[in-house]
C-alpha positions as CSV (number, residue, x, y, z in Angstrom):
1,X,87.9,122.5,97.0
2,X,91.0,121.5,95.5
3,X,91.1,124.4,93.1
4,X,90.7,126.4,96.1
5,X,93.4,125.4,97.9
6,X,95.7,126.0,94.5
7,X,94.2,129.6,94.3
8,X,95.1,130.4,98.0
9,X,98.6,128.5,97.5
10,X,99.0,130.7,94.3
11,X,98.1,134.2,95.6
12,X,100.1,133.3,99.1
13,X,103.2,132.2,96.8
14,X,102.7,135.7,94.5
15,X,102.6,137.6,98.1
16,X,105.9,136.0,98.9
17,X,107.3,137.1,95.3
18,X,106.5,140.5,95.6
19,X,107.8,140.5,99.1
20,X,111.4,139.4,97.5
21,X,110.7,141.9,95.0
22,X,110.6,144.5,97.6
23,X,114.1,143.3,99.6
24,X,115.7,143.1,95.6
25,X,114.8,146.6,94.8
26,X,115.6,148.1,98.1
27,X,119.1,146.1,98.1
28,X,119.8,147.0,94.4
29,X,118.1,150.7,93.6
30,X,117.6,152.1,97.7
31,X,117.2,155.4,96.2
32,X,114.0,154.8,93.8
33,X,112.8,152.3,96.9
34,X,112.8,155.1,99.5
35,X,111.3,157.7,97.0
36,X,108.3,155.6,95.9
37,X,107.4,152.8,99.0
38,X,105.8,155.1,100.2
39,X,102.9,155.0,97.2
40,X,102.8,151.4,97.3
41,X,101.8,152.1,101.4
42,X,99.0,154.2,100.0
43,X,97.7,152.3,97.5
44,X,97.4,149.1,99.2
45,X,96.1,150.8,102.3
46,X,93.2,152.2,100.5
47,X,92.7,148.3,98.8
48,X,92.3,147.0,102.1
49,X,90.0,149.3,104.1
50,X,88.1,149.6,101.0
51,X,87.9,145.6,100.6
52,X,87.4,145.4,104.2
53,X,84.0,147.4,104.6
54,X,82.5,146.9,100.7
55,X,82.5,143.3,100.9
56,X,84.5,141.0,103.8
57,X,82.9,143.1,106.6
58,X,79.0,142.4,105.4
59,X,80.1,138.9,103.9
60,X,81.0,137.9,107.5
61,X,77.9,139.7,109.4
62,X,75.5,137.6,106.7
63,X,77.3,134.2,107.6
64,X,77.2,135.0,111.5
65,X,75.1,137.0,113.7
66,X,78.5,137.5,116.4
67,X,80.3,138.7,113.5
68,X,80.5,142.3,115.1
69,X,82.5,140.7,117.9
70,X,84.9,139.0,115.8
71,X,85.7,141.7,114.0
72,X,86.6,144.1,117.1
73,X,88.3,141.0,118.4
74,X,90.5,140.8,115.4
75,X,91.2,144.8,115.3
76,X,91.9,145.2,118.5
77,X,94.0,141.6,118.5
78,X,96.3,143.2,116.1
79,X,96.8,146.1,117.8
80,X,98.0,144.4,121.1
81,X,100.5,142.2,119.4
82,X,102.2,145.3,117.8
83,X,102.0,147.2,121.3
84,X,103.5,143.6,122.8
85,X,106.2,143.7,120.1
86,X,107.1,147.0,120.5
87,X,107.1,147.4,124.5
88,X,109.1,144.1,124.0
89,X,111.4,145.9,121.5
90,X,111.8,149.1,124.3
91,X,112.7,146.9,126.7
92,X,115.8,145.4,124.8
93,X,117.9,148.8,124.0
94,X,121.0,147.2,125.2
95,X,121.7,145.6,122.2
96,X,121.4,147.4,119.0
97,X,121.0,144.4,116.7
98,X,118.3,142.9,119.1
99,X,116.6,146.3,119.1
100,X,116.6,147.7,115.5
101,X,116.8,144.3,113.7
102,X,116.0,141.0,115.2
103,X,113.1,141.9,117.4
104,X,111.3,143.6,114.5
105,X,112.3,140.9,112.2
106,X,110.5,138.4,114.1
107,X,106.8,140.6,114.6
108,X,106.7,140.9,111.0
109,X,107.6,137.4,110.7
110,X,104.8,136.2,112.8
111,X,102.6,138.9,110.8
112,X,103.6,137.6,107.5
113,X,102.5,133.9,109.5
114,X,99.1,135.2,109.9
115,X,98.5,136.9,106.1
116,X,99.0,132.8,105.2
117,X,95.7,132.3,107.7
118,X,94.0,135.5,106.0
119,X,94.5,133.6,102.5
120,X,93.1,130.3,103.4
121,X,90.6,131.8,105.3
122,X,89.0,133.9,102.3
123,X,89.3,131.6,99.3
124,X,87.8,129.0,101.1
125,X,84.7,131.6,101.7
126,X,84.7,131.9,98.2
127,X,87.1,132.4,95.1
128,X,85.9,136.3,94.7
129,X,86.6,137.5,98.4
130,X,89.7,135.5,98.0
131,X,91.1,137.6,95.2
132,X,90.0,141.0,96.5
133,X,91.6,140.4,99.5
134,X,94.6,139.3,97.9
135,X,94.7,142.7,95.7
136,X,95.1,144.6,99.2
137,X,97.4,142.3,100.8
138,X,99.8,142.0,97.9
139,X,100.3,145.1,97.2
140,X,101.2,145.8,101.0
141,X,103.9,143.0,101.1
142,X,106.4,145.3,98.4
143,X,107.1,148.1,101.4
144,X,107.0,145.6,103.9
145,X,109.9,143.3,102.4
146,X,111.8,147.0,102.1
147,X,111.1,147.4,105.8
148,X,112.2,144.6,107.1
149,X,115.6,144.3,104.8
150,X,116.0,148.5,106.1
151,X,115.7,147.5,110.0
152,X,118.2,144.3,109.8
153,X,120.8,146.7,107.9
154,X,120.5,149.3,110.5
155,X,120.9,146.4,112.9
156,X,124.0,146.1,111.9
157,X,123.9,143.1,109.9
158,X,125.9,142.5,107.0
159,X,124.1,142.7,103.5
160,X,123.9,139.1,102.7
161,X,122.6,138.0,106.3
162,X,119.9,140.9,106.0
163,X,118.9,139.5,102.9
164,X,118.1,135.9,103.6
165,X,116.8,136.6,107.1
166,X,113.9,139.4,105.3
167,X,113.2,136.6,102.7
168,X,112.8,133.8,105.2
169,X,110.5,136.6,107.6
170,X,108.5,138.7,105.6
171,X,108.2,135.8,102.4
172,X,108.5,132.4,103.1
173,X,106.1,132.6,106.2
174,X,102.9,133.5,104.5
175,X,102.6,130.6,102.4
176,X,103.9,128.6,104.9
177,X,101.0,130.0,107.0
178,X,98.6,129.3,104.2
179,X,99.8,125.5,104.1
180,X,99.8,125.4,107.5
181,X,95.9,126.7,108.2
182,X,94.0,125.4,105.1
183,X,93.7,121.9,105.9
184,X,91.9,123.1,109.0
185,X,90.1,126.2,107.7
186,X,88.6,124.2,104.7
187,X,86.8,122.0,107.1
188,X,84.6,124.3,109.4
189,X,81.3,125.2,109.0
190,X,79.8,128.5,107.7
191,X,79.4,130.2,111.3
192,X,82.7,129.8,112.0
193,X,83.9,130.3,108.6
194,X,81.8,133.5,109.6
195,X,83.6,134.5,112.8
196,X,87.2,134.2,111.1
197,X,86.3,136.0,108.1
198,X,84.9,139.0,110.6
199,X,88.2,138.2,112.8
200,X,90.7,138.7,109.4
201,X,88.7,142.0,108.5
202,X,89.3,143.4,112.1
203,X,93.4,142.8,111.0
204,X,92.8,144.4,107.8
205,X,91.3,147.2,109.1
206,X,94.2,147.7,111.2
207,X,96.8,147.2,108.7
208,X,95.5,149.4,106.5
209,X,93.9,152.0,108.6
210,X,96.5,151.8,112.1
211,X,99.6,150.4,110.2
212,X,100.1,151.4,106.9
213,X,98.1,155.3,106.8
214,X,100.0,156.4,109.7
215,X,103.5,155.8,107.4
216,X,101.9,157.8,104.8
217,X,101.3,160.6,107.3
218,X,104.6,160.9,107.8
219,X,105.7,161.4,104.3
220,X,104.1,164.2,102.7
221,X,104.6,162.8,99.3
222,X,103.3,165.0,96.3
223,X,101.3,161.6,94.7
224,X,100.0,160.1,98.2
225,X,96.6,160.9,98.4
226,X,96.4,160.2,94.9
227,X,97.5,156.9,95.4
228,X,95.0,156.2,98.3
229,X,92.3,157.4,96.2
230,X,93.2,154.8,93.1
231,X,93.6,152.3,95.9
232,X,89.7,153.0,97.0
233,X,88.6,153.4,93.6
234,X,89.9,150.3,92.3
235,X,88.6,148.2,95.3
236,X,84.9,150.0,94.7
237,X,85.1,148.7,91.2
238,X,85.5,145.3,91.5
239,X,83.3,145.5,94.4
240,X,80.4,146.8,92.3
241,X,81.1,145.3,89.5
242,X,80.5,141.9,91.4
243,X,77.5,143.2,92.8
């Protein structure tokens, strides 16, 4: 159990690095940033609907027959926080720092919270989920540290400000979230164990498939599809590989 909780610790802390990572490049090359995010979008988003339906998705239905429920409960979860962020975001236009940079700030923030959950709750079903997960959900916190240091400049925050605010809400929070919900999650018993592993897959089946695809949409990058496709293959790999 103990190495356990270093493993999730570990791959929460590495999240937060590349996260920073993300706000350093964007801050110090924007121009390769905004030329390339986009292929780290793909990649990751192919990691983690691939991850999702290989292996978390059946992992949770064969620790909990109500594991269908969980898992529409934790896609459609995610998608009414975003819609409550972004109605909430709509209603604030007033203010152009509240609007473009604060608001925005603070959902990914509170997403970034939840990843730390995601961690604990996956290596404490076992080390393997754990990292496969984590392969998915790393790679997805580079464009989302770009993101959120992109919206607090436009906010009209100076440089420095926008930097330590995108650390503290896109990095620090997920292993904060991890230290936060391990001593908790490591305690329950398989069925629930069961229920929050079908609940994290719902929210990575958003990300990936609601969240992150839809960016890629937008950007008719040469290399994207080619990128999605080494994100799936790589997953099916490890997957079967395990198997």
């Amino acid at each position: 159990m103990e190495n356990t909780f270093w493993t999730a610790l570990g791959a929460s802390s590495l999240a937060a690095l590349v996260t920073s990572m993300g706000i350093y490049v964007i801050r110090r090359f924007e121009q390769w940033g905004r030329k390339n995010t986009i292929y780290f979008i793909c990649f990751a988003a192919g990691v983690l609907i691939s991850v999702s339906f290989l292996h978390i998705i059946p992992k949770a239905f064969s620790m909990n027959s109500n594991a269908p429920f969980y898992l529409l409960a934790g896609y459609l979860g995610l998608h009414l926080f975003n819609r409550f962020i972004n109605a909430f975001v709509c209603d604030k236009g007033s203010d152009t720092q509240y609007e473009i940079g604060l608001v925005p700030m603070l959902g990914i923030g509170l997403h970034s919270f939840i990843d730390g959950f995601i961690y604990s709750i996956t290596f404490t079903v076992s080390i393997f989920t754990g990292i496969l997960t984590a392969t998915g959900m790393v790679l997805h916190e580079f464009p989302e540290g770009v993101i959120t240091y992109l919206l607090l400049k436009r906010g009209g925050f100076k440089e420095r400000t926008s930097l330590l605010l995108a650390f503290l809400a896109a990095a620090l929070t997920t292993p904060l979230g991890m230290l936060v919900s391990y001593p908790f999650i490591s305690k329950i018993d398989k069925p629930l164990l069961g229920a929050l592993l079908a609940f994290s897959a719902g929210a990575l089946v958003y990300v990936g498939a609601t969240h992150l695809l839809p960016q890629a949409e937008t950007e008719h990058k040469r290399y994207s599809l080619f990128a999605l496709g080494a994100g799936i293959l790589v997953a099916a790999i490890i997957v079967f590989s395990k198997g």
